[in-house]
N, C-alpha and C positions, 0 to 999 in steps of 0.2 A: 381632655376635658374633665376626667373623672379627679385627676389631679390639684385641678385648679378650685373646683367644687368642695372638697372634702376641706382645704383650711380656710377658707373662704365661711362653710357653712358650721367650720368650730367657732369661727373669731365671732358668728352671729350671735350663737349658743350660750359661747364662753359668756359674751360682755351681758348677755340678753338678763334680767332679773322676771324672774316667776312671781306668780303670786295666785291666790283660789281662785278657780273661775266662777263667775257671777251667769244666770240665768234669769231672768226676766221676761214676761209677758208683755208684748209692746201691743198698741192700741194699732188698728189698720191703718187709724188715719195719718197717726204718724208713721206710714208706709210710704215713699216714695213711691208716687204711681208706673215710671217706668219701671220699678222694681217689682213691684205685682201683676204689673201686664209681665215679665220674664219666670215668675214665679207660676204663674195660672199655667203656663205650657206644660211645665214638668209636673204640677199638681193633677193636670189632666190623668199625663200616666199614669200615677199614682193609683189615683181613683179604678182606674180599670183592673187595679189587683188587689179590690179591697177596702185602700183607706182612704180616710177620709181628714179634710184638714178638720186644724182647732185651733188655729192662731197665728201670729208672729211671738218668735222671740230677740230681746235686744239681748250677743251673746259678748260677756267679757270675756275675752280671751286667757290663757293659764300666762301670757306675755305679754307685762307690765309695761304700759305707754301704749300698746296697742290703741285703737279706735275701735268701739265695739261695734259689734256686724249685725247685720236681721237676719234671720232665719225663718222661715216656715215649719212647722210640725205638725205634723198627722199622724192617726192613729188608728190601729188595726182591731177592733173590737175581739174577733176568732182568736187572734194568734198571742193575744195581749203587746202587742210589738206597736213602738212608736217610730217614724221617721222624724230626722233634723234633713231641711235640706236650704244648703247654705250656697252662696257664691262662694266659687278659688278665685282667689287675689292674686294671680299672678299671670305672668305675660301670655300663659297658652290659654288664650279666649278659647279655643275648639274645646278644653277642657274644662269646661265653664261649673257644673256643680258638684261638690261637695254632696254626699249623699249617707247618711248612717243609719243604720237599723239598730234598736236599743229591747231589750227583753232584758227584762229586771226579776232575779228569785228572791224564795222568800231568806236565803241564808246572804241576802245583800250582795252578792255577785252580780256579775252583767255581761250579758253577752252582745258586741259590739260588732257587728259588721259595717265593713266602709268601704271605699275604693277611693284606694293610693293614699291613704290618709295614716293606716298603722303603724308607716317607718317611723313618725314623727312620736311613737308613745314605748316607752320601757316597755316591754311585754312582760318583765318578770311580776308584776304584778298580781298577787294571788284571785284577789275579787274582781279581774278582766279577762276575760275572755275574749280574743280578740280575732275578727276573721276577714280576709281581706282580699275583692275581688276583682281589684285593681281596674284597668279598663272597657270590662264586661256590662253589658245593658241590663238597665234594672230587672231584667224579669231573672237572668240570671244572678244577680246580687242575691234579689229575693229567695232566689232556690238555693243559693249555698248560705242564708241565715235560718234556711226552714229547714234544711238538712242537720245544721248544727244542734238546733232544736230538739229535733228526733233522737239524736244521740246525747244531748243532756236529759230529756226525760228519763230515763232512767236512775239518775239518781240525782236529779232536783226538781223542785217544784216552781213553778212559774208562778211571779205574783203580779196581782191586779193591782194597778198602779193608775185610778185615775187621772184623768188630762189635766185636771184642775191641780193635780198635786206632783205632775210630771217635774215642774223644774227644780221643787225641794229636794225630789230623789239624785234627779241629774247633778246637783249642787253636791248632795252629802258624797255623791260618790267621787267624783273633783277632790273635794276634799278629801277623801281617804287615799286617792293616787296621790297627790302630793304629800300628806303625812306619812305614807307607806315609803315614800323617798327620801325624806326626810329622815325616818331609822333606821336605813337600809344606807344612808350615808352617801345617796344620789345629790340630793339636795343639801343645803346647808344655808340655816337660819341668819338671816342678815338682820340688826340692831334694825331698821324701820317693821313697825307689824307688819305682818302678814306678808315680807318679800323672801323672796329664796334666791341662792344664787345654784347652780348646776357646780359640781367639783370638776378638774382639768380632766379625769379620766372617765366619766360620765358624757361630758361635751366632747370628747373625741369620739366615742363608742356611740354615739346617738349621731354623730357627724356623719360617719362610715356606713351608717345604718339610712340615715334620711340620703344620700349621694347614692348608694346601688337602688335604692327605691325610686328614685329619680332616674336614673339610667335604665329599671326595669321599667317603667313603664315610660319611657320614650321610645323603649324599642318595640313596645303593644301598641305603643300610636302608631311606627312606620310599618310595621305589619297592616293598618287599615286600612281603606281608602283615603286618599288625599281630599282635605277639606278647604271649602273656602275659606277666606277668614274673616269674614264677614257674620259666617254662623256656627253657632258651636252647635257639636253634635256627641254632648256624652253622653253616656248611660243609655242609647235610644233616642235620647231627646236632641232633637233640631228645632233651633232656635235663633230668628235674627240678632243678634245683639245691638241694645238701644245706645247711641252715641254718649246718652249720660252716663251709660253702666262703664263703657268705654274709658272713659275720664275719670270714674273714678277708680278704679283698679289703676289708669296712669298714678293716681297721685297716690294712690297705696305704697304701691311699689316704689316709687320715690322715696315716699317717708322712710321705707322698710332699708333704703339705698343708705340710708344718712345714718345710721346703726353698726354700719361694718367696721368703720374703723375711727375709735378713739384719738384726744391728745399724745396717751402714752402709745397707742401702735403707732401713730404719724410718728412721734419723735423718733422712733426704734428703726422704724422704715431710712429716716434722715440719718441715724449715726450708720446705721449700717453700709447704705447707700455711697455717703461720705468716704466711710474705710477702705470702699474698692475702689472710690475715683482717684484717691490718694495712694492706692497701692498702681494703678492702673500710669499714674502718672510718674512716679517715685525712680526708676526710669530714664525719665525724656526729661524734666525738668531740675534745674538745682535745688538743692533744698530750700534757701531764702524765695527763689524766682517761685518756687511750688505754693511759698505758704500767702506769698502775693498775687497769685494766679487762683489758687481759694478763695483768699477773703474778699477778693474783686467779684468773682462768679457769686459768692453770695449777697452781697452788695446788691449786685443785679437781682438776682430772685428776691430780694428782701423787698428790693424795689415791687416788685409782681404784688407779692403778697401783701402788700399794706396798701396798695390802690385796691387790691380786691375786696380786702376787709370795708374797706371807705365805700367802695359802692355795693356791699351787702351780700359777697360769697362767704360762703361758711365752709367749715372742713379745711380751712387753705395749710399748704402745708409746700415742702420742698425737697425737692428726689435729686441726687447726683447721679450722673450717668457716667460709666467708667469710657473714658477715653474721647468725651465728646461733654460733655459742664452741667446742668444742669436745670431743670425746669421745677415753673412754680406750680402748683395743681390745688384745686378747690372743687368742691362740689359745683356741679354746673346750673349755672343762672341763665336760663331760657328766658327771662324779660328783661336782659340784659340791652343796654340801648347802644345804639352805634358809638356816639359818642363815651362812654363808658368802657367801651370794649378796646376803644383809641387809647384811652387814660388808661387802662391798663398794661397793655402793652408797650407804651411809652414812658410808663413808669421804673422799666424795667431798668434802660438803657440810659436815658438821664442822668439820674444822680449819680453814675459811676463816670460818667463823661464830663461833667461841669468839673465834679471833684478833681479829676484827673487834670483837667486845664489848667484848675488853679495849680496845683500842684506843680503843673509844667511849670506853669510863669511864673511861679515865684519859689522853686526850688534852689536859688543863688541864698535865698535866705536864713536855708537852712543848714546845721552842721554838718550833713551829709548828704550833699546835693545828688552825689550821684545814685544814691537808693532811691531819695527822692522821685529824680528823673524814669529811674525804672520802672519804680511804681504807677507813674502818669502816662508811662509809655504803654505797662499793659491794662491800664482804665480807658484808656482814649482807645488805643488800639481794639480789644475788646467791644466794647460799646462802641463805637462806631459804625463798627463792620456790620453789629446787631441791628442799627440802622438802619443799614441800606437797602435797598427795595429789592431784596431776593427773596423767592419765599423757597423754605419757611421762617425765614430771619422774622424779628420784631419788626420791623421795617417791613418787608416782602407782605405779611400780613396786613399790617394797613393800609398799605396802595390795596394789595388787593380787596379787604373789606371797601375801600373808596371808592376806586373805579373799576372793580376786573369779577369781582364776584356777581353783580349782578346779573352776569350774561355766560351763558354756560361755556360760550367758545373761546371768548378772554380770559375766562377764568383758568381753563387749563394749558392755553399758550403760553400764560403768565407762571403758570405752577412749573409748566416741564423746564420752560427757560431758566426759572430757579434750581431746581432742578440738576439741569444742564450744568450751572457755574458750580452746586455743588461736586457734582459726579467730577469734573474737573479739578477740582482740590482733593479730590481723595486719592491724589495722586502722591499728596503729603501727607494726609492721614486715612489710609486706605479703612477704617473701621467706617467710613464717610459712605462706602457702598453699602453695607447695611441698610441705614437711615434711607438711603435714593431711592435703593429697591423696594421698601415697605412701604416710600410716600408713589412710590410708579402702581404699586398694585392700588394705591386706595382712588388711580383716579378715577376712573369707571366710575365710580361709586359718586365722587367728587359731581362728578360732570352731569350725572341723570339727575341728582339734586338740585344742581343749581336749576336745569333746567323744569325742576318740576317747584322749586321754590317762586320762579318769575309765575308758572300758574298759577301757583296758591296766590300768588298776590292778587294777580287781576279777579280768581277768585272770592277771594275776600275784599274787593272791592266794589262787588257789586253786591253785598250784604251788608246793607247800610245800618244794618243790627250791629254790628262788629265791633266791639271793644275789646278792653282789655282781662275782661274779666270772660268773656265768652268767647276770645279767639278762640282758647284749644280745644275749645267743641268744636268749630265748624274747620278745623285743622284735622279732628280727627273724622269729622262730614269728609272732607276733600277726599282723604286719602281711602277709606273705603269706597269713594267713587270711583278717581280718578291714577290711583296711583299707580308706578310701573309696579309688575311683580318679579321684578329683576332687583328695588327697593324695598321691597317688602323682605327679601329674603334675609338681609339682616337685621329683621324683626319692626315691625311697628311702632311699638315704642321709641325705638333708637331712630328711626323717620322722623315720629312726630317731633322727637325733641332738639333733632337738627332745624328740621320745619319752623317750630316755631323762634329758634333761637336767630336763625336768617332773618325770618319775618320781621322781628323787634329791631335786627340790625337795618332794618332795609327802610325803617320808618322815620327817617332821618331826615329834617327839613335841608332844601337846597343849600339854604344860608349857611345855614348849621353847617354841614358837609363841606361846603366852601370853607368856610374857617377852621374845619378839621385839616383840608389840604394845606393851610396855610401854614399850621402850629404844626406839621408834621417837615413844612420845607425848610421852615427857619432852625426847625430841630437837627437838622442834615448840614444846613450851611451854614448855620453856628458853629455845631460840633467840628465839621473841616476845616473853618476859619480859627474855629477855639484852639484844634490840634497843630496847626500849623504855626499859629502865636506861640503853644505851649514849647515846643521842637525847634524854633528858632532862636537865637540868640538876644535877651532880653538886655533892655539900656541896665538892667543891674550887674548882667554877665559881664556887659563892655566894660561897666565902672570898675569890678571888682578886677576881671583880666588888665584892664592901663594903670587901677593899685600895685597889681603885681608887676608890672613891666618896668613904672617908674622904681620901685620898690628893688627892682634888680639890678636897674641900670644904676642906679644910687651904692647900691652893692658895690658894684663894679669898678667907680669913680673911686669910691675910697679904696678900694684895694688896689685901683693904680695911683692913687696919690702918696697910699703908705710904700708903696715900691720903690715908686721913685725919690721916695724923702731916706729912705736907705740906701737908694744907688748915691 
C-alpha cells in the first residue's frame, strides 16, 4: 500500500500549484445549518476546557483551485491560545475534525499543535513550531500544547493577539511559510501572481513524509475500538454524521480524484504501456501482422474514447495491456444513462468491423489484395469476437447491462459462463488465467451489489422527492441504513458510486431498452453477415480470376499455334 501511496501522492504535489492562504471571517448565516449543528458538538468540548467560540472562518487553502472550507474558532482567554476547528475531507468520516491549537509570540513565531495534520507542512521552518498528537482526544492535544508552552516560556513571550485581529496574524504567518520556501528554494515562483509550484525533490520528501503520516496514524486508528460508520468519533468527540456533510466530502474527494493525473502523465502512461504490449507480442506475431494487430486494437479504443468524450467523460485516455490489447479509461460518470453506456461500448467495436468489411469486399480492388485481406481478417476477426455476448467482452456487457444485471442471480450465472469460455481459451493464451482469477474473486462483491442495487431502487421509489439532483443523498440515506457491512468494507464511497452509477443505468424506459436490444442484435448479425460477405469470393474475384483463365488459355492457344506453324 505504502508503495502505491507515495507516487500517487508526489504526482498530487508535483502537478498541485500553491499560493497565500486567505482567512476570512464568514457571517453564521452563511453557515450551513447541518454544518453548525456538527460543529456545536465538538464546540461543546471545547467549552469544558476553557474556550470559548468567536465565529466562523471562510478558509482558502495554501492549494490553488481548492473550494474554500468553514471553520470554527475559539479562543482561550488564560492561555492566549486560539483553536481552528475544521472538517477532514476525506473518506475516513470516523476521523472527521481537523483540530489546531495556535499560540502566537511576540518575536512572530507560532506555536502549532494539531492532530495528523503536520506530515503535510516543512518543518524546517524557523517561525513554526510544530506539535503533533495525532489520534489522541482533545483533553490530551490540549496538554501536549500546554506542555510545549511551559517549556517555551523560558525564552519567549507570548503575545495577545485579539479575535478580532486573529486572521491578519494567521494570514501574515501563511505568508512567511510560503516565502520562507520560496528562498529556501522549496517553492518556485510561477509567471501568474501569487502562484508557486513545489520543485521534484521537495514533492518527493513531503510525499514520503505525508504516506508514513498516513500509515502512522492508521495503525492509531486499529489500535482503537472498532467504529460505526455512521459516527465519527475523533478527538473524544462522537458525533452522528448529517447525510449532507456526507455528500459533501463525496464530491470533495471526487474533485480532489480528477488532479492525479494530467494530459502529459495520460500520454506517458499510453507510450509506455504501448512499448511492453509491443515487446510482449514482438514474439508471437510477424512484424507487418503486429503493426496491424496495433493499429486495429487502437482503432477500437479510439473508438471508446471519442463516444465518451460525446457523452461528457473527462480524463479519457488508453492503456495497452501486455499480452492481452487494451482498454479505453475515463474518469467515472455515475449519471451516465443506460443508453449512453450501450453507445459506448459499441463504439468500440463498430468502426473496426464495418471498416474491416469493406475492406473484405472490395480488397480485389486493390494493388495488394492479399495485405488487404489480412487486414480485414484481423478487423472483423477482432471486433467481432468483441461482440459477442461473453462477459467481459463489449458484447457480454451489454446483454448483461440489458437483461442479466438487474437481478443478482443472472447476473453472476451470466458472468462465470463468461467466464467459463474465457478460462477455456487460456488454453491458447494462458496469461487469460490472470484476468479469470481477478474477475472470479470480484464476484462476491459483484453479486451483493446487484443485489443491494434492486433495493435501492424500490427504495428510491418510494420517495417521491427523488430526482436527479437529490438522488445521492438519499443513496447515501440507504446505505447508512440498509447496507451489507460485507459492502461497506471496500469503502463507502466506492458503494455509493457503483450505487449510484446502476441506478442511472437501471432508469431506462422499456421502449428505449427494447431498441437498445435491437441495435445491439442487428450489430451481431450484421457483423457475421458483413464478415462472411467480406471472406467469400466477391463477383469482382470471379471477374478478375475468368480475366486470368481466359487471359491463359489465350496464352496457350498461341503457343500451340506458333508450334505447330514450325512443325
Amino acid at each position: 500500500m505504502r508503495y502505491l501511496l507515495y507516487p500517487i501522492t508526489f504526482l498530487i504535489l508535483y502537478r498541485s500549484i500553491s499560493q497565500y492562504p486567505q482567512y476570512k471571517i464568514e457571517s453564521q448565516d452563511n453557515i450551513p445549518q447541518y454544518l453548525q449543528e456538527v460543529f456545536a458538538v465538538a464546540i461543546a468540548e471545547f467549552n469544558a476546557i476553557g474556550f470559548q467560540q468567536y465565529g466562523y472562518l471562510e478558509v482558502t487553502s495554501i492549494v490553488k483551485n481548492e473550494t474554500p472550507t468553514l471553520e470554527a474558532f475559539l479562543y482561550n482567554y488564560l492561555h492566549d491560545t486560539y483553536i481552528t476547528l475544521g472538517i477532514r475531507y476525506s473518506a475516513e468520516v470516523h476521523h472527521l475534525f481537523k483540530i489546531e491549537f495556535y499560540t502566537f509570540f511576540d518575536d512572530e513565531s507560532l506555536l502549532l499543535t494539531t492532530n495528523s495534520q503536520a506530515d503535510g507542512i516543512l518543518d524546517e521552518t524557523p517561525s513554526l513550531i510544530i506539535r503533533d498528537a495525532y489520534m489522541t482526544d482533545i483533553s490530551t492535544q490540549w496538554y501536549l500544547h500546554q506542555n510545549a508552552l511551559k517549556k517555551l516560556a523560558n525564552c519567549k513571550q507570548i503575545s495577545h493577539v485579539p479575535p478580532g485581529k486573529f486572521t491578519n496574524v494567521l494570514q501574515m504567518h501563511g505568508r512567511n511559510y510560503i516565502d520562507f520556501l520560496v528562498r529556501t528554494q522549496k517553492l518556485r515562483r510561477m509567471t501568474t501572481e501569487n502562484s508557486f509550484k513545489f520543485n521534484i525533490n521537495t514533492a518527493w520528501y513531503l510525499a514520503k513524509k505525508i504516506t508514513n503520516g498516513v500509515i502512522q496514524t492508521s495503525q492509531l486508528q486499529k489500535k482503537q475500538p472498532k467504529l460505526t460508520t455512521k459516527f465519527a468519533n475523533n478527538s473524544g468527540i462522537k458525533i452522528k454524521i448529517p447525510v449532507e456533510l456526507e455528500v459533501e466530502i463525496f464530491k470533495r474527494i471526487e474533485k480532489q480524484n480528477q488532479l492525479i493525473f494530467d494530459n502529459n502523465i495520460r500520454a506517458l502512461f499510453l507510450l509506455f504501456s504501448f512499448s511492453l504490449f509491443i515487446i510482449s507480442y514482438i514474439q508471437i506475431l510477424e512484424a507487418h501482422s503486429l503493426v496491424i494487430f496495433a493499429l486495429a486494437i487502437m482503432l477500437h479504443e479510439a473508438g471508446h474514447v471519442m463516444a465518451m468524450k460525446l457523452c461528457g467523460y473527462r480524463d479519457t485516455s488508453i492503456l495497452f495491456l501486455p499480452f492481452l490489447g487494451a482498454v479505453a479509461t475515463a474518469r467515472e460518470k455515475y449519471d451516465a444513462t443506460l443508453a449512453q453506456s450501450i453507445f459506448v461500448l459499441l463504439a468500440g467495436p463498430l468502426p473496426g468491423l464495418i471498416l474491416g468489411i469493406y475492406l473484405g469486399i472490395t480488397s480485389a480492388s486493390f494493388s495488394n489484395p492479399v495485405l488487404i485481406k489480412e487486414i480485414a481478417r484481423i478487423l472483423i476477426s477482432l471486433n467481432l469476437i468483441n461482440l459477442m455476448p461473453i462477459y467481459p467482452l463489449d458484447g457480454g456487457k451489454i446483454v448483461n447491462l440489458l437483461i442479466f444485471s438487474k437481478f443478482a442471480y443472472s447476473d453472476i450465472l451470466f458472468r462465470l459462463l463468461g467466464l467459463f469460455i474465457l478460462g477455456c481459451c487460456a488454453v491458447m493464451q494462458p496469461v487469460l488465467i490472470v484476468f479469470v482469477i481477478l474477475n472470479l474473486l470480484n464476484l462476491p462483491y459483484s453479486f451483493r451489489l446487484a443485489k443491494t442495487s434492486l433495493k435501492l431502487k424500490r427504495f428510491l421509489n418510494t420517495n417521491y422527492q427523488t430526482s436527479s439532483d437529490n438522488v445521492l443523498y438519499y443513496i447515501f440515506e440507504y446505505v447508512n441504513k440498509f447496507a451489507d457491512e460485507k459492502l461497506l468494507a471496500n469503502g463507502k464511497n466506492s458503494l455509493v458510486k457503483n450505487l449510484w452509477l446502476r441506478y442511472n443505468e437501471s432508469q431506462s424506459q422499456p421502449i428505449k431498452q427494447f431498441s437498445l436490444v435491437i441495435v445491439y442484435c442487428i450489430s451481431v448479425f450484421g457483423g457475421l453477415i458483413g464478415g462472411l460477405l467480406a471472406f467469400s469470393p466477391s463477383p469482382a474475384n470471379y471477374k478478375s480470376r475468368n480475366e486470368a483463365h481466359r487471359h491463359l488459355e489465350d496464352n496457350l492457344l498461341v503457343n500451340k499455334n506458333t508450334h505447330t506453324q514450325e512443325l
